[in-house]
N, C-alpha and C positions, 0 to 999 in steps of 0.2 A: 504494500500500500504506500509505501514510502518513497515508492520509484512511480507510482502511478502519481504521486502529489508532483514528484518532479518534474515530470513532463507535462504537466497544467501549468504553467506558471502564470497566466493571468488571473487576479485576485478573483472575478467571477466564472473559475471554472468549475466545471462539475465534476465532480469526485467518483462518483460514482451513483449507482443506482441502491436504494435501502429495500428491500423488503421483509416483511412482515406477514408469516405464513403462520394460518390457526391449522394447528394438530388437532386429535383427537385429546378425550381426556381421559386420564392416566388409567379411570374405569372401563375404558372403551378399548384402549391398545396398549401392547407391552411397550415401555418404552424403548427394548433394543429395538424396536422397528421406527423410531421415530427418526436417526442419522439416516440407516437407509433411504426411506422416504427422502427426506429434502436430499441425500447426495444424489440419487438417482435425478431425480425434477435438476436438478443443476448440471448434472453430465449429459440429457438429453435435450435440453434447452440451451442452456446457457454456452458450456464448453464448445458447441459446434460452430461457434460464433467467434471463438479464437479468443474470449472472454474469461478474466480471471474472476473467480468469484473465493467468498468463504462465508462460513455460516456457523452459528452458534446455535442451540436449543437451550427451551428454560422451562421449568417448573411451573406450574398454576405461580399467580402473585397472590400474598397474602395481602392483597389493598383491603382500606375499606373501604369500601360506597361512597360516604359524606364525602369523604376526600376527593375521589374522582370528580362528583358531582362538582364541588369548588372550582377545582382546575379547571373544568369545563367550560364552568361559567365567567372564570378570568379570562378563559380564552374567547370569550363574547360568543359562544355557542350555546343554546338551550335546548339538551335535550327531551325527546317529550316522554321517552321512558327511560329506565336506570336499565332494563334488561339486558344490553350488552356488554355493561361491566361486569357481569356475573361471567362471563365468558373467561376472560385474562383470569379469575381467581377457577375456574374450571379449568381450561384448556392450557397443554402446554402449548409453545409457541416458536418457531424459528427466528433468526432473523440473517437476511442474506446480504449481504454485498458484491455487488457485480460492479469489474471496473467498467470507467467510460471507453477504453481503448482498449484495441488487440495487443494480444501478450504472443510474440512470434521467437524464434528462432536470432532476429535480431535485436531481441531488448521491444518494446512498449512503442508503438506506433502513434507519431504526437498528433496524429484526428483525432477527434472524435467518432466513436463511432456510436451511430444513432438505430439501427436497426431494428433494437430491444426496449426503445422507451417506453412509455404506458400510452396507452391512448387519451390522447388530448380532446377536449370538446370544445368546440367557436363556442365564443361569447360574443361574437360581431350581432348588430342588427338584423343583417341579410340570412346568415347561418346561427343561430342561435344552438344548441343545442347539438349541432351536428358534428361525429366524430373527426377528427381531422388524420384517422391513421393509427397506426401505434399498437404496440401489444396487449392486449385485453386483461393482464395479469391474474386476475381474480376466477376467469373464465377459466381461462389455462391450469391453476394449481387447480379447481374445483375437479374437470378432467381428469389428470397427474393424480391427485387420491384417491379418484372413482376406482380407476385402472389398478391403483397397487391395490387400494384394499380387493379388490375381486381377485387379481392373480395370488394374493396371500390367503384367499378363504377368510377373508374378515367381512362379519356381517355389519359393514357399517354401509352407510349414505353419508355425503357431504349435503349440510341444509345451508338454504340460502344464508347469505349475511346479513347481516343488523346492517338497519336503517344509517346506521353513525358508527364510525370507527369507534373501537374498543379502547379503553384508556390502559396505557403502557407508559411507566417511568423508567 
């Protein structure tokens, strides 16, 4: 990460890409399946894109509600249920970094590369609302878990997401 900061040098570069993948909860799947899952989703996604990534897993958060609920609201968002913070104290969780550049044979390639970003939406007048491109992220891991849990014999489903990202500190 330290070579990929190097080759950004202007102060508005982008670092890389963050994600934040909900796992199952620790009642639902053993946890040695939980690395497999995200390294697999990263060597058939990510790596074929010549993309360095790494990733971390974590445990339910022992938050409490009140708390999130604050942060939320300093963050000038009002939710209109608490039901997704129950999730972060449920669900463990990954979290991935994908660099911006290809990691070649000669060292870290100083483009950008754009391939893998998330899908953006117009907020113009004319297109309002309209995707302008981009990797559907949410789509995609939804997918990627369908598949592992059926080739592992796990009786689970991936259910839709909450209305409002889940609070994570």
């Amino acid at each position: 990460w330290h070579e990929v900061e190097l080759t950004s040098p202007r102060r508005d570069s982008s670092l890389g890409l963050h994600l934040m993948l909900a796992l199952p909860a620790p009642t639902e799947m053993e946890a040695q399946l939980c690395v497999p899952l995200v390294k697999e989703f990263i060597q058939t996604v990510v790596l074929p894109h010549e993309l360095a990534a790494s990733f971390a897993v974590h445990n339910p958060h022992e938050q409490n509600i009140e708390e999130a609920m604050v942060w939320l609201e300093r963050m000038g968002q009002a939710p209109k249920a608490p039901t997704g913070f129950h999730l972060s104290r449920r669900n463990r969780h990954a979290h991935v970094l994908i660099s911006p550049r290809r990691v070649g044979a000669d060292g870290i390639e100083p483009r950008r590369y754009a391939a893998l970003d998330p899908t953006q939406v117009s907020h113009g007048p004319e297109t309002r609302g309209v995707a302008l491109g981009g990797i559907d992220w949410p789509e995609l891991w939804m997918r990627h878990q369908s598949d592992f849990f059926a080739r592992h014999g796990l009786g689970l489903r991936v259910r839709p997401w909450a209305a409002f990202s889940d609070y994570h500190r």
